[in-house]
C-alpha positions as CSV (number, residue, x, y, z in Angstrom):
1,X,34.3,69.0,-122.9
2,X,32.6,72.0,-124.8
3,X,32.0,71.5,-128.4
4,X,33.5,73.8,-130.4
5,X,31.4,76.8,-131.6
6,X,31.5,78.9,-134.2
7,X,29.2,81.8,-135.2
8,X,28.7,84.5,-137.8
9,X,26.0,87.0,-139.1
10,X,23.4,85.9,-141.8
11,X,21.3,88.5,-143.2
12,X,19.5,90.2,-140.5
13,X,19.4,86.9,-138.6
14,X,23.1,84.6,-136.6
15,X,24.2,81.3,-137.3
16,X,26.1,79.3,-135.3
17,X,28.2,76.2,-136.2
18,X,29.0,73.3,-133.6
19,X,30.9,70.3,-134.0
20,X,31.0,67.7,-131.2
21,X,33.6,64.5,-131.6
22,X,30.9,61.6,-130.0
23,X,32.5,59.0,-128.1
24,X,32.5,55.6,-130.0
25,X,29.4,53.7,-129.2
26,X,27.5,56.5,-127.5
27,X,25.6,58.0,-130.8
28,X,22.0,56.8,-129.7
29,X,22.4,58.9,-126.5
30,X,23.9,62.0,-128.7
31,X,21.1,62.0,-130.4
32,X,18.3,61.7,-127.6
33,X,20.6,64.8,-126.4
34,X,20.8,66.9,-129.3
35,X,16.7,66.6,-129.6
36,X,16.4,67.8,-125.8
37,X,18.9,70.2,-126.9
38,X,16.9,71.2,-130.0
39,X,13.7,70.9,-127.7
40,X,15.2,73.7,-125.2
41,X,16.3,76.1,-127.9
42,X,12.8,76.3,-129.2
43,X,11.8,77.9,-126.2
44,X,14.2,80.9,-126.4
45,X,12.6,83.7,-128.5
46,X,14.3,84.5,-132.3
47,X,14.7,80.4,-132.5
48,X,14.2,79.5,-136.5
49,X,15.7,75.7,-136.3
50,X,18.2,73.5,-135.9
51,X,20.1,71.4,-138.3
52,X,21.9,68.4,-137.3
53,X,24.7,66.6,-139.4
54,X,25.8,63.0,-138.8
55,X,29.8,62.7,-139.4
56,X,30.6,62.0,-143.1
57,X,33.2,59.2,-144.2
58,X,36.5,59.9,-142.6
59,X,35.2,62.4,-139.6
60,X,35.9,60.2,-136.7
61,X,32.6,60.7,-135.0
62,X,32.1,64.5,-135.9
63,X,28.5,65.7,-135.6
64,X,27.5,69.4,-136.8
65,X,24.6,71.0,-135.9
66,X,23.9,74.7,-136.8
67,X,21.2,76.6,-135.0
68,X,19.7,79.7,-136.1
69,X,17.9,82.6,-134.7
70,X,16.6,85.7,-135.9
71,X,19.5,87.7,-134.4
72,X,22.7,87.7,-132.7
73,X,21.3,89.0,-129.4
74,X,18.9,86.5,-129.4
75,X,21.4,83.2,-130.1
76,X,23.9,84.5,-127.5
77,X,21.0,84.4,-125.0
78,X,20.5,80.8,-126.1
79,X,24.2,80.1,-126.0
80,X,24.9,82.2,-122.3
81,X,21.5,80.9,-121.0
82,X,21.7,77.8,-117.9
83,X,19.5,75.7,-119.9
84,X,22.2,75.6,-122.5
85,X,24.8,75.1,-119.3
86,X,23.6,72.1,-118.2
87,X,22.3,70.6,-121.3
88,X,26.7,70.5,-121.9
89,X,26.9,69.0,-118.3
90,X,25.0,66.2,-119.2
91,X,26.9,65.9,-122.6
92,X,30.2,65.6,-120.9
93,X,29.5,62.1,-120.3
94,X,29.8,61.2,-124.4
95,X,31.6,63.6,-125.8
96,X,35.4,63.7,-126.9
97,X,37.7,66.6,-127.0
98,X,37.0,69.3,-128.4
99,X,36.4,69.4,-133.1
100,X,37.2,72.2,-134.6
101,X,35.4,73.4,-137.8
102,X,36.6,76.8,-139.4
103,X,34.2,79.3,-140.3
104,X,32.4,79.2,-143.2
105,X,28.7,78.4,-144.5
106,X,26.5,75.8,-143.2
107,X,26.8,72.6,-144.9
108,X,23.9,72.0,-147.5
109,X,23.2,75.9,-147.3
């Protein structure tokens, strides 16, 4: 299942937030994923980086990550683009229902 997204403005540049519930067990291979993942985005123009976030005490397997690009044109390319399509294809096999996270600032800044 797609993780759940969620974006705003910052500055002159976008943010976006995702959260992805992990299947029990399957962390090493979220992780190989997410650095593929982080791998591809670098290659769309207006990336600045990617932040991932482990699940804190009491998040049942939540991982954040928060990418940002130097404007919102630019991160919807990233987030339309095929690369980004099949890169969640492959994520279907560990990844839970969908985890919300409300808007709001991206944790530790």
């Amino acid at each position: 299942m797609e993780p759940s997204v969620s974006g705003r403005k910052s500055g002159d540049g976008a943010i976006v937030m995702i959260s992805s519930r992990v299947r029990k067990g399957c962390e090493e291979e979220y992780r190989r994923w997410q650095e593929r993942t982080d791998e591809a985005a670098r290659r769309f123009p207006g990336f600045e980086r990617m932040e991932t976030y482990p699940p804190g005490s009491g998040e049942q397997n939540t991982w954040m990550v928060v990418f940002r690009f130097s404007s919102p044109d630019q991160l919807n390319a990233w987030l339309n683009s095929d690369v980004r399509r099949g890169l969640l294809e492959e994520g279907r096999a560990f990844l839970e229902e969908r985890a919300a996270r409300p808007d709001g600032p991206a944790p530790g800044g």
